[in-house]
C-alpha positions as CSV (number, residue, x, y, z in Angstrom):
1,X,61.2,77.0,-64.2
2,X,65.3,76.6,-64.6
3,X,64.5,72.7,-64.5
4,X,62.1,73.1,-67.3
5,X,63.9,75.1,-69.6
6,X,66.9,73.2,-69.2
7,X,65.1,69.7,-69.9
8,X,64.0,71.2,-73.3
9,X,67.5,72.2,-73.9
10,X,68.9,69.3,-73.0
11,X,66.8,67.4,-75.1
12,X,67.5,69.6,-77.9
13,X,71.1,69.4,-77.8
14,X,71.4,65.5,-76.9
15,X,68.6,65.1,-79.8
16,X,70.8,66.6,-82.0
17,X,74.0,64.7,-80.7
18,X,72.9,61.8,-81.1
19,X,71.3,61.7,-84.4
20,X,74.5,62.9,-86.0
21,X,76.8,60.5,-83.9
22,X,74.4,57.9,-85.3
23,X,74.5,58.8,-88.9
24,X,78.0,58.8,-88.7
25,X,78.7,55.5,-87.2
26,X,76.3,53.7,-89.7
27,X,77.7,55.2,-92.7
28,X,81.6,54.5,-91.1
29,X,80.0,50.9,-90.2
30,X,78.4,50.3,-93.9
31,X,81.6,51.1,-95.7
32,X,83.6,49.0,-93.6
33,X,81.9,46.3,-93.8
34,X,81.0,46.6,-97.8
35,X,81.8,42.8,-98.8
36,X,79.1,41.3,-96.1
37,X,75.6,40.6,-96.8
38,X,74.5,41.7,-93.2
39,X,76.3,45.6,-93.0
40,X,72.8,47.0,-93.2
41,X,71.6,45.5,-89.9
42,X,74.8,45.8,-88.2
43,X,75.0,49.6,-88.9
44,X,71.5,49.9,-88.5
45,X,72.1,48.1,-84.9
46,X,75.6,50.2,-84.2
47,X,73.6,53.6,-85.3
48,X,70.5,53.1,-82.6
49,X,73.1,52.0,-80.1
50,X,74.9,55.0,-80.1
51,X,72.1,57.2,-80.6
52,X,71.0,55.8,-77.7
53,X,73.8,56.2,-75.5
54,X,74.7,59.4,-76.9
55,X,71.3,61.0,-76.0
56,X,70.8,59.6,-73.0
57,X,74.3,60.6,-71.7
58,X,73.2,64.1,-72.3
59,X,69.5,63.6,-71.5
60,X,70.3,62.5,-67.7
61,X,72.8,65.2,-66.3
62,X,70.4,68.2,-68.1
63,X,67.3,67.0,-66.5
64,X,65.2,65.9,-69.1
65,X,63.5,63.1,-67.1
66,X,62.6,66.7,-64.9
67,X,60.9,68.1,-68.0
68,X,59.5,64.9,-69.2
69,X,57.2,64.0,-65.7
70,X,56.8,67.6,-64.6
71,X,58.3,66.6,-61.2
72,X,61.7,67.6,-59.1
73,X,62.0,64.2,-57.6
74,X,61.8,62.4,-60.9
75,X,63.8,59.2,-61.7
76,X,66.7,59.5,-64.1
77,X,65.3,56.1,-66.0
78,X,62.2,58.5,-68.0
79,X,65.6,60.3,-69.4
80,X,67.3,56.6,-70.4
81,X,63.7,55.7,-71.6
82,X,64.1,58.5,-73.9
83,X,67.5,58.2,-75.1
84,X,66.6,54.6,-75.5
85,X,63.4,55.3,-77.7
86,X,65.5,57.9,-79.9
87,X,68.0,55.2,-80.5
88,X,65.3,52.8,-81.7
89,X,64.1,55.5,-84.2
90,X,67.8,56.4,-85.8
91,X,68.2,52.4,-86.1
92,X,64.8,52.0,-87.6
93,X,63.7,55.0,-89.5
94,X,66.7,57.6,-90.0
95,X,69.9,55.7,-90.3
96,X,72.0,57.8,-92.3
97,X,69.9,60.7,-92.0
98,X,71.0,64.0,-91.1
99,X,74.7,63.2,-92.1
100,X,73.7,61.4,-95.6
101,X,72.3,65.1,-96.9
102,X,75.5,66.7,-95.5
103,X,77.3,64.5,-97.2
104,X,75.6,65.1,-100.5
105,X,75.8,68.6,-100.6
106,X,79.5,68.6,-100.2
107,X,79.7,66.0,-103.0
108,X,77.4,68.3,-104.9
109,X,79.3,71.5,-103.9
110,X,82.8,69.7,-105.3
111,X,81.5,68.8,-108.7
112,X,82.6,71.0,-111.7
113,X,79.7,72.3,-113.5
């Protein structure tokens, strides 16, 4: 039972980790490369990357891979698998998403009305 609660946390809090480290690392990659035609699929590359890494770094000591098969003796690779498949969704689909909204409700939150 501790196993299994502890996978779902864990894979809340390295979901969570790694989205915004993602986020920010393709909005910090975009702007620094502004003059160059290809910034979009390097950030988008450097965003799934570190999601990846991110999330699996979290996912593997917590036990995820535990939670995932429903077994103690469980291979950490389901957990890397995991990380892996979140970082192919923040390249692909969410990029700059959650840090982009953040980001515009400050900017929103500064403006004089």
């Amino acid at each position: 039972m501790i196993h299994t609660s502890l996978g779902v946390v864990g894979f809340i809090i390295g979901s969570i980790m790694g989205q915004f480290a993602g986020a920010w690392t393709y909005l910090r990659t975009k702007l620094a490369l502004q003059a160059f035609w290809y910034r979009e699929i390097v950030s988008a590359l450097l965003a799934g990357l570190v999601t990846a890494l991110i999330a699996t770094a979290v996912y593997v000591p917590l036990g995820v891979h535990i939670w995932i098969t429903q077994r103690q003796d469980a291979p950490w690779a389901a957990a890397a698998f995991l990380g892996v498949c979140m970082g192919i969704c923040q390249g692909v689909l969410f990029r700059d998403r959650p840090a982009r909204s953040i980001l515009e409700q400050l900017r929103d939150r500064d403006k004089p009305t």
